[in-house]
N, C-alpha and C positions, 0 to 999 in steps of 0.2 A: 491330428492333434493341433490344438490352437498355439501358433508361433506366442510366446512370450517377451511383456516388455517389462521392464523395472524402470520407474518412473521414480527420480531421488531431489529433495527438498534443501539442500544443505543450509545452515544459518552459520554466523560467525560466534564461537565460540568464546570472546574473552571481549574485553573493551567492555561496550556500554551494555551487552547482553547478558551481563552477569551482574545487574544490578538486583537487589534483593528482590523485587517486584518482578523479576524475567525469573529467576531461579524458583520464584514458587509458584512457576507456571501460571503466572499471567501474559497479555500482551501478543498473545498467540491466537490463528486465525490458519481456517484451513485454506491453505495456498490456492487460489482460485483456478490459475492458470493451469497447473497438474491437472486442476479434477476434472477442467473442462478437455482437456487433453487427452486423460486415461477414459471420458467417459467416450470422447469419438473414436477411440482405439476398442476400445469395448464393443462398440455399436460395427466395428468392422471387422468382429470375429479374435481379436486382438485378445491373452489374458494379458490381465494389467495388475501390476500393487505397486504402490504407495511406499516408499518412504522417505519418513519426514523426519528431521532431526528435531524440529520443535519440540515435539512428544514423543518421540523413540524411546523403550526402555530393553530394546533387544541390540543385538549388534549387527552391524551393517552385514557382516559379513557371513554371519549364520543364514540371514535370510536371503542372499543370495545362494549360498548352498542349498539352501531348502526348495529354495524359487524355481534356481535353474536356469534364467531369464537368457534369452535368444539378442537381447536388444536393452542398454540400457539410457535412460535419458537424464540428464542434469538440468535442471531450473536452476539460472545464474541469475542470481540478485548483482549490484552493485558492491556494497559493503561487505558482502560474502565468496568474489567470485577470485581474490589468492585461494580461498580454503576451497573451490569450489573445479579449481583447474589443480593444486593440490591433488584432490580425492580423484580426481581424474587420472593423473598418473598414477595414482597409488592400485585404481582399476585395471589402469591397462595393464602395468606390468603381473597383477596376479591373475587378469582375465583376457590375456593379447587376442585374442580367438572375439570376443565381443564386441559389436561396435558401438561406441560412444556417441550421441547425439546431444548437444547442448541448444539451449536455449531459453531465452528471458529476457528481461531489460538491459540487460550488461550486454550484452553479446547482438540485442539487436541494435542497440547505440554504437557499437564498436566494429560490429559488422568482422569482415576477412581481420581485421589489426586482431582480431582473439589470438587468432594461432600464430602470433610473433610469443605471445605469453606461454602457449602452452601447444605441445605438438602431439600430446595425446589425446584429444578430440577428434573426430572421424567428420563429424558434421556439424553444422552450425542453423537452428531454423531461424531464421530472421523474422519479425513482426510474428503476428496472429496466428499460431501453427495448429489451430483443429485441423484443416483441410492439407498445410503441408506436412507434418509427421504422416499422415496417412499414405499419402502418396511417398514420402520417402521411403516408409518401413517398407509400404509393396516394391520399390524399386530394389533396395537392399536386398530381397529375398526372391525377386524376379531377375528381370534383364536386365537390373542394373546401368539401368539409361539416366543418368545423375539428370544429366544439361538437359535433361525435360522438366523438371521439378523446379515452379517456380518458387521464391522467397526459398533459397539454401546458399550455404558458402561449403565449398567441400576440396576438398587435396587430390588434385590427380599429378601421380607421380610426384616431381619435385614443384608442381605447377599448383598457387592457390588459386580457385575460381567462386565467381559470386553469380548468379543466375538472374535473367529478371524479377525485381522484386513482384509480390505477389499481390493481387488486389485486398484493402480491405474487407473481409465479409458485412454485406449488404442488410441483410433481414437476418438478425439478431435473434430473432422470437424461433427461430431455427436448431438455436443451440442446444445441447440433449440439457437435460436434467440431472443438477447436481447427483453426482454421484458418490453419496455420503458413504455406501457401505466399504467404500475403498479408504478411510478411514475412521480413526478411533474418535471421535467426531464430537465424547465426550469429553475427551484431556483436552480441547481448544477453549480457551477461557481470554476473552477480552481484558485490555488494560482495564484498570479502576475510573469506574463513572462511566464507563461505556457501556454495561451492561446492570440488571436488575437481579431477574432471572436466566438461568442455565437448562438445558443447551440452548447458546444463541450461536449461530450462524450468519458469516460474511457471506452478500450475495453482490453480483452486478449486474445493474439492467440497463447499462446504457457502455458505450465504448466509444471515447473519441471527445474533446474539448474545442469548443467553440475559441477560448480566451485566450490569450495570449503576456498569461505572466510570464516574466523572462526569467523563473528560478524552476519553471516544469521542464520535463523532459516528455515530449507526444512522439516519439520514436515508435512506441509501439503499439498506441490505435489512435495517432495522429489527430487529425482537425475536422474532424468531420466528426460530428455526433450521430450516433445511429441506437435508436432507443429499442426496448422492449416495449412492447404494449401494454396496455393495465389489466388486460386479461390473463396476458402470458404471464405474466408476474405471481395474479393472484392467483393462476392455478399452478404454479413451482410452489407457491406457499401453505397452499394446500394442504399439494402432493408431502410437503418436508413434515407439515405437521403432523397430516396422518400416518406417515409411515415412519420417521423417525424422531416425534414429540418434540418438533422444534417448537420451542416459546419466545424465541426471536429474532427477529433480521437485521443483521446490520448492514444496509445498503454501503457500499466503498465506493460506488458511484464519483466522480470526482465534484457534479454538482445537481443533485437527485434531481432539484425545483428548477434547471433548467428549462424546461419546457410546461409553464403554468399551465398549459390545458392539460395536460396525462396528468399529473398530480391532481389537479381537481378530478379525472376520470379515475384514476385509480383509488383515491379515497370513497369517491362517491361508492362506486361501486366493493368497493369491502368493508362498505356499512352493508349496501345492499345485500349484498351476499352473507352477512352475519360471519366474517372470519373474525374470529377475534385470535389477535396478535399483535404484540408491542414491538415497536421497531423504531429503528433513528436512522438517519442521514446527513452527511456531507451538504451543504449547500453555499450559497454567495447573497450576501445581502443585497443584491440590487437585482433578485430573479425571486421576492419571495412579497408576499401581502400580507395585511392584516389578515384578509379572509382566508386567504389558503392556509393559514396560521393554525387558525383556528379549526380548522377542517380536517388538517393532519392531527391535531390533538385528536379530535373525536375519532379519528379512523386508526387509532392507537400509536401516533409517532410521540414517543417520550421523550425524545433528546435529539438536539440539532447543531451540529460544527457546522460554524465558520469560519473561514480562513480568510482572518483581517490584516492580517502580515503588520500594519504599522498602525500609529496614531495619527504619522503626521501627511497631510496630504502632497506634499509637497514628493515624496518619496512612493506613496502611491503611485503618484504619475508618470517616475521616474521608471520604477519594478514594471509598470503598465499594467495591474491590478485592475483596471476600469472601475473603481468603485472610488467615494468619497466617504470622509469620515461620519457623515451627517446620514447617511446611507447605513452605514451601521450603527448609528445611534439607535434610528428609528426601527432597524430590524431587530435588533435584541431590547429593544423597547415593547414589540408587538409580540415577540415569542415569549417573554416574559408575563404579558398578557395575557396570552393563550395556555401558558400552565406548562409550555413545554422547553426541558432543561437546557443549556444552553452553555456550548465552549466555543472560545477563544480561542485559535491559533495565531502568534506573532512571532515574527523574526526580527530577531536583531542584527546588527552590522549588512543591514540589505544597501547597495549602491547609494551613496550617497549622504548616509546616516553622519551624524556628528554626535555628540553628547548633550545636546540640547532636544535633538531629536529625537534621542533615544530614550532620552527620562521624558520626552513628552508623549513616545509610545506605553513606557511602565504607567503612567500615570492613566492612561485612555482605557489600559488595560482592567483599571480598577472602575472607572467613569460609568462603562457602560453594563457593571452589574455581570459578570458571564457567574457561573457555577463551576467551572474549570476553565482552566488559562493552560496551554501549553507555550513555552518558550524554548527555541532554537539560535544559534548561530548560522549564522547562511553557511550554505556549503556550496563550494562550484560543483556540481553532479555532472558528468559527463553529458554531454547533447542538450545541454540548455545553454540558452541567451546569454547567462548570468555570466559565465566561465568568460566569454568575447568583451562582455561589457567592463567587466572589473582591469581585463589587461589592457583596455585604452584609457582606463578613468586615470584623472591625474590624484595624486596623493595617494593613491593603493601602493600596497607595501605587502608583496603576497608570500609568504612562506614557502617555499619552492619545495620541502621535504614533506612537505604535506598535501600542494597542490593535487599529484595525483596518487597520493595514497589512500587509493577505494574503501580500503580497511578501514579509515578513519570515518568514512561518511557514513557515522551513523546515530545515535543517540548521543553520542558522548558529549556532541558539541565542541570541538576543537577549535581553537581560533586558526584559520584558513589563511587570513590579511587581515591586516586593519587597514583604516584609510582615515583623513582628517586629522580631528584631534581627539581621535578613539585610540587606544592604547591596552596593547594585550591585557593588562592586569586591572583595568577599566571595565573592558569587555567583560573580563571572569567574576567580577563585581558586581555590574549591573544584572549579568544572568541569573546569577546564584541569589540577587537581591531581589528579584523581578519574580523568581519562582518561591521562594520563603516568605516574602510579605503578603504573597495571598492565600499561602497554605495555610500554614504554621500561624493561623490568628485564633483566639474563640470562637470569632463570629463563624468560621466557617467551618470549627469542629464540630459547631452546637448544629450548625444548620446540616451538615452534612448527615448527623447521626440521627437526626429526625425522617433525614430520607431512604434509608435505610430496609428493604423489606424481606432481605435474604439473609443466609449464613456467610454463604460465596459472594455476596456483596460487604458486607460487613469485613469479612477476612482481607479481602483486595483494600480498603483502605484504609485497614489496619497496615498492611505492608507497605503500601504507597505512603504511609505518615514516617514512617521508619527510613524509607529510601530517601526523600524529601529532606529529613531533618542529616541524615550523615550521609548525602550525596557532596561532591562536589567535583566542578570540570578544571582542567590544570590549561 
């Protein structure tokens, strides 16, 4: 009989996830890294289930009674991982006999410091774990030869140890295929404006960033970009739509258009091929043209994020963004052109910002036309640039109760520090005025309702106008 693993999704329960827009089940996405996880554990004889608290409406603890599971694993987010080493003791002591594997972003940026937090985790997979869970779970239930497994942190005796880190995986195009039936795959519903039609599906075809903003964390698939190809791509999209009637992808990619020639190959050829499907992506204005613009429209990309982070350049160059403000003029000038929708991400209080700056970012933010604008307060995130650069800058003024309170980094937007002549109650001002002055207009109820071509579109920003208008960050 096949050893069993229980693979668990935990999310943070209170804070910004209980905004009226989270609670009626939007904003949700099937956790990539599980699936990709459970489907190599699968492919090595492994049974595997899923749970997600996103959309759970059963209880943890029935379905591990039911399960049974030999081997449990925890995906640690940042903002989720008190609740997440939490649930971990709450395991061990009802299930001491199981061992506990962690791993995610929190735990690969933190590395052996986890288990000062928490001493009920057995294992830790550092970086990209298709190929190390595998070889862990064989060793747990073989010979139990730890110090051969690269990329792990694990306890022997009273002694914590870390193993050579492990290589990043090379050829991508390797990776099994989304394994949707290990979730309910229709309760995942995108934020509002990100999606048309339902079910749509978060994919990733690339791993690793070339760039070097100093508010990312590349902990764990680092600097080195390693792509899917445009066939591999277009035959997972295929595969998702013939068998589970997906109608569309939302690439998470950090910067899809990275690589202009696979975008022009991958459109090309999903005309050629007659797939029809809508999809959107992540990109950077200074990796995108007119033409390929126009290319991705016809090869059905409806919607495109950019992450402008400021207005002003000067703070551009400071974050190391690599892009200039005339750069993004001209690419939401062209995607505008091409017919296809178009969001703004900016941050506020990034290194350096003043009050001059910051209304000259609110302002930029309107200048160049987007159809959604998201605004944030910087947050230092563990294993980014950000967190070193703000403790040398002079005039920061960092809230120390907050500093490393993981909990806090997440929607809510909490002021971290100010610096200059920005001022907490400035900050919660400019946010709260930056996000109400481009929602909360006609011009963009009227335009919004005309774009409109579902039920599940319609509903989402119905709730999104509601969250908007009686939200606010303290």
């Amino acid at each position: 009989m096949d050893k069993k693993v229980l693979l668990i999704h935990p999310v943070l329960e209170s804070n910004a996830n209980h905004t009226l827009v989270y609670r009626k089940g939007y904003g949700t996405a099937i956790p990539l890294g599980l699936a990709y996880i459970g489907a190599e554990l699968i492919k090595n004889n492994y049974a595997v289930k899923v749970f997600d608290f996103q959309v759970a409406t059963t209880n943890l603890y029935h379905e591990i009674e039911t399960f049974n599971p030999d081997i449990i694993g925890i995906s640690v987010c940042t903002p989720a991982s008190k609740i997440s080493f939490k649930l971990a003791g709450d395991l061990k002591h009802k299930y001491p006999d199981i061992p506990i594997i962690a791993g995610g972003p929190h735990i690969t940026t933190l590395k052996k410091d986890i288990f000062l937090s928490t001493e009920h985790i057995d294992f830790l997979v550092i970086g990209e774990g298709e190929e190390t869970i595998v070889e862990l779970i064989n060793e747990i239930f073989g010979g139990q030869r730890y110090h051969t497994v690269q990329g792990i942190c694990y306890k022997s005796n009273s002694e914590i140890l870390e193993n050579k880190a492990r290589n990043f995986l090379v050829d991508i195009d390797k990776l099994p295929l989304l394994p949707l039936e290990l979730f309910d795959y229709s309760k995942y519903v995108p934020t509002p404006g990100t999606f048309v039609h339902l079910p749509n599906v978060a994919f990733l075809s690339t791993r690793g960033c070339p760039y070097s903003c100093i508010f990312c964390n590349k902990s764990m698939f680092g600097s080195t970009l390693r792509q899917m190809s445009a066939d591999r791509i277009i035959d997972e999209i295929i595969y998702l739509k013939d068998k589970y009637a997906i109608r569309e992808i939302n690439f998470y990619d950090d910067t899809f258009t990275v690589n202009k020639a696979r975008v022009f190959e991958f459109c090309e050829k999903l005309i050629q091929r007659n797939v029809s499907i809508k999809w959107k992506c992540n990109s950077r204005v200074n990796t995108v043209t007119k033409e390929m613009l126009h290319l991705m429209k016809k090869a059905g990309c409806f919607s495109i994020s950019f992450g402008v982070e400021s207005g002003d350049d000067r703070i551009l160059k400071k974050i190391k963004k690599g892009i200039n403000t005339d750069q993004v003029r001209q690419a939401f000038k062209w995607s505008r052109e091409a017919g296809i929708s178009r969001s703004a991400f900016f941050m506020l209080n990034l290194p350096g910002d003043t009050i001059q700056s910051t209304e000259k970012t609110i302002k930029f933010s309107r200048e160049i036309k987007p159809d959604f604008v998201s605004f944030e307060l910087t947050k230092p995130l563990p294993g980014t640039a950000i967190r070193e650069t703000l403790k040398n800058e002079k005039n920061v003024r960092i809230f120390e109760e907050l500093w490393n309170d993981w909990e806090s980094c997440t929607i809510s937007n909490k002021v971290f520090f100010t610096q200059n002549d920005l001022t907490k109650d400035y900050l919660i001002d400019a946010f709260n005025r930056a996000v109400k002055s481009f929602y909360i207009t006609p011009q963009f109820l009227i335009k919004s309702f005309f774009k409109i071509r579902s039920l599940k579109q319609f509903q989402s920003y119905f709730f999104a106008a509601l969250n908007i208008c009686f939200a606010k960050i303290k």
